[in-house]
N, C-alpha and C positions, 0 to 999 in steps of 0.2 A: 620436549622443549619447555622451558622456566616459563612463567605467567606472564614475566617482561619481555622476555624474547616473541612471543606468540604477538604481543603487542606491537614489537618491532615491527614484526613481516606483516602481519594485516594493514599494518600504518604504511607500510612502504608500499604494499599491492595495493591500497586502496587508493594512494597518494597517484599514482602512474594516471598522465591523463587518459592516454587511450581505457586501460581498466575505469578506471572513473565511470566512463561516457557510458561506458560496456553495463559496468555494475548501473548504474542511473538508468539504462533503458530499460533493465531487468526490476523494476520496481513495479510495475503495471501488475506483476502476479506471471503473466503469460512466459513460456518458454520459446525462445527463439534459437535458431540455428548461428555460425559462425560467420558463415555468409552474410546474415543480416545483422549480427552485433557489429561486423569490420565493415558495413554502409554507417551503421552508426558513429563510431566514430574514426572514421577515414581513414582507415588501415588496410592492407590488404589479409582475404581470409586467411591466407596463412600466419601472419602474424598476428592475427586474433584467437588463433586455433592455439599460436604457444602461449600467450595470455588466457587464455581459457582454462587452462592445461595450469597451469600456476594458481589461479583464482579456486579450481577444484581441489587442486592437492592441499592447499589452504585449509579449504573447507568453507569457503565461502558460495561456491556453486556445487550445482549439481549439473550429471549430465544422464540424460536417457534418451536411450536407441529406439528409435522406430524404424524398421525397413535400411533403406541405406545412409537414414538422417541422424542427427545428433540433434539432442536439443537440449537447450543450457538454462537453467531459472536458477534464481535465488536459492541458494541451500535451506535456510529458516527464515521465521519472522525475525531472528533478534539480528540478520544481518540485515532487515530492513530497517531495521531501528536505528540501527548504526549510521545506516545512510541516513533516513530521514532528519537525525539528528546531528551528522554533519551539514546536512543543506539547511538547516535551523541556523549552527554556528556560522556561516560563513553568509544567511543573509543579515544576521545581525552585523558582520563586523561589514561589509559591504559598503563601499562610500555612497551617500547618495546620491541619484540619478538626477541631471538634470531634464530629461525629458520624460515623460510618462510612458507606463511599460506597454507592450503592444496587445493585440488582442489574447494571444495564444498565453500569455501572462495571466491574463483576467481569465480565460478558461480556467486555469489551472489553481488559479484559488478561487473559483467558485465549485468547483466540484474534479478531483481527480481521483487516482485510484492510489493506495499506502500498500504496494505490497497486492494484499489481496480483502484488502478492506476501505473504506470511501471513507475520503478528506478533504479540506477543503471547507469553505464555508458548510456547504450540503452534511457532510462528515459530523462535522461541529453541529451543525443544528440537531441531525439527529440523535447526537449523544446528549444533546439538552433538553430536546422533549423527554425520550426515556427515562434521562435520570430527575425531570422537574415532577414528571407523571407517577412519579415511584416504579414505575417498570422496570429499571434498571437500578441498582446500586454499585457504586463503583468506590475501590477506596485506591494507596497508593501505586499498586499493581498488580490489583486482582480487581473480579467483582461476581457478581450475582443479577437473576432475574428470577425478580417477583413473581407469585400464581397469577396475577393482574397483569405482570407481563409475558407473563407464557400464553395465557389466551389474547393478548392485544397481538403478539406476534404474530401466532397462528392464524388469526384472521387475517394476515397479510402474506398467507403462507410460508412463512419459514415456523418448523417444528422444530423446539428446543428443546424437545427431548433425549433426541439421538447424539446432541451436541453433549447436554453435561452427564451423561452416561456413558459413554464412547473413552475407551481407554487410550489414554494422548495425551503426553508430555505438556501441552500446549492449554493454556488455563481456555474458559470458557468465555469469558471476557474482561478485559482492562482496558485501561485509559491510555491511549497513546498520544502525546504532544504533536501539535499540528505546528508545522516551523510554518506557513504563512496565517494562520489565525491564533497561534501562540496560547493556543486550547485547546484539551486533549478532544479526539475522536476515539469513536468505538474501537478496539482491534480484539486479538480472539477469535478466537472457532464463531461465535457467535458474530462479531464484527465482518468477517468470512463469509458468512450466510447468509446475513442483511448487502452485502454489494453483491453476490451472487442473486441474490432474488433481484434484484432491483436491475442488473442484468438481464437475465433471463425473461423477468416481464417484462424488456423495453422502457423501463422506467427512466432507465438514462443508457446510453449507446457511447460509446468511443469515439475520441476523435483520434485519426489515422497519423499513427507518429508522435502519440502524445500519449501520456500519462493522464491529461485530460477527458473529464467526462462529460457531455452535454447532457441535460435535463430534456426530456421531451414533452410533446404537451398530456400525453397520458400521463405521464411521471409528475408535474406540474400537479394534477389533479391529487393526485395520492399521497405526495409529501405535503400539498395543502390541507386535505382533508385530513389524513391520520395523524402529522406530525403539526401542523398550526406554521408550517413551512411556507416563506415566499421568499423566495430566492429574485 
């Protein structure tokens, strides 16, 4: 298929609100089953299973088997991109609200997940300590970490060794535009490895049904102390 035709069908599978909702849930990183994308958006599992089924053939998901489950994530980061940056485009053109948005709103841009990388205010800040500390260098869509940041890292446990060594299409780190701070956040193998620590230590936890991440009070300590963070 021609570069504008492939355009076409992405535009139109992406345009489909139930796809939408489907693809939108699939941005946390996590793989979910059909069952759970057709709660999401109110469709019954079989007709999420033929949208599923369309969204794979695409190339825009993926699906792997465990046992008698299916489970369906985001094929790459650059269909995150896609997304993030259509929800960029349409809060811009978005009319203004007359009432103030609700809490689950404020969650979600103080700290959520892009994919499989942290955005959000928290996102944004730590892409500005690294790159203000020279840790990190970042240009238009690539970047680098410093010797100064390979040992500030590891003191926080993520080793970046195995990242920029590791053979993968997938650069080590760049800049991804945050559509509610309207300033890039970390993304990358690297950007990947800082949400997963910060997971794994309890730094910030998930909220159930959200993209949003809450900051705990250990996490509190550690993006104050290492990053000059206060959220």
């Amino acid at each position: 298929m021609s570069a504008p035709g492939s355009f076409v069908e992405i535009s139109a599978l992406a345009g489909d609100p139930a796809r939408a909702l489907m693809l939108h849930a699939l941005m946390d990183g996590r793989a979910l089953t059909a069952g759970e994308l057709a709660r999401v958006a109110g469709i019954t599992p079989q007709t999420a299973s033929g949208h599923l089924a369309r969204l794979a053939t695409a190339g825009l998901v993926t699906v792997e088997r465990q046992g008698r489950h299916r489970y369906h994530r985001l094929a790459a980061p650059s269909v995150a991109r896609m997304l993030e940056a259509m929800m960029q485009v349409a809060s811009e053109l978005a009319p203004p609200r007359p009432v103030p948005t609700g809490p689950r709103d404020a969650a979600m841009r103080t700290a959520r997940t892009c994919y499989d990388h942290l955005a959000g205010r928290l996102g944004v800040a730590i892409t500005d300590a690294l790159v203000s500390r020279q840790f990190v260098e970042l240009a238009e869509d690539a970047g680098s970490v410093t010797p100064g940041g390979v040992a500030f890292l590891a003191d926080l446990g993520i080793d970046t060794v195995p990242l920029s060594t590791a053979r993968t299409r997938r650069v080590l780190c760049r800049p991804c535009l945050d559509w509610s701070e309207r300033r890039p956040h970390l993304a990358g193998t690297l950007g990947a490895a800082v949400c997963a620590r910060a997971l794994s230590a309890g730094w910030v936890r998930r909220i159930e049904g959200s993209r949003a991440l809450s900051v705990t009070r250990p996490g509190e300590g550690v993006f104050r102390d290492a990053f000059g963070i206060v959220l």
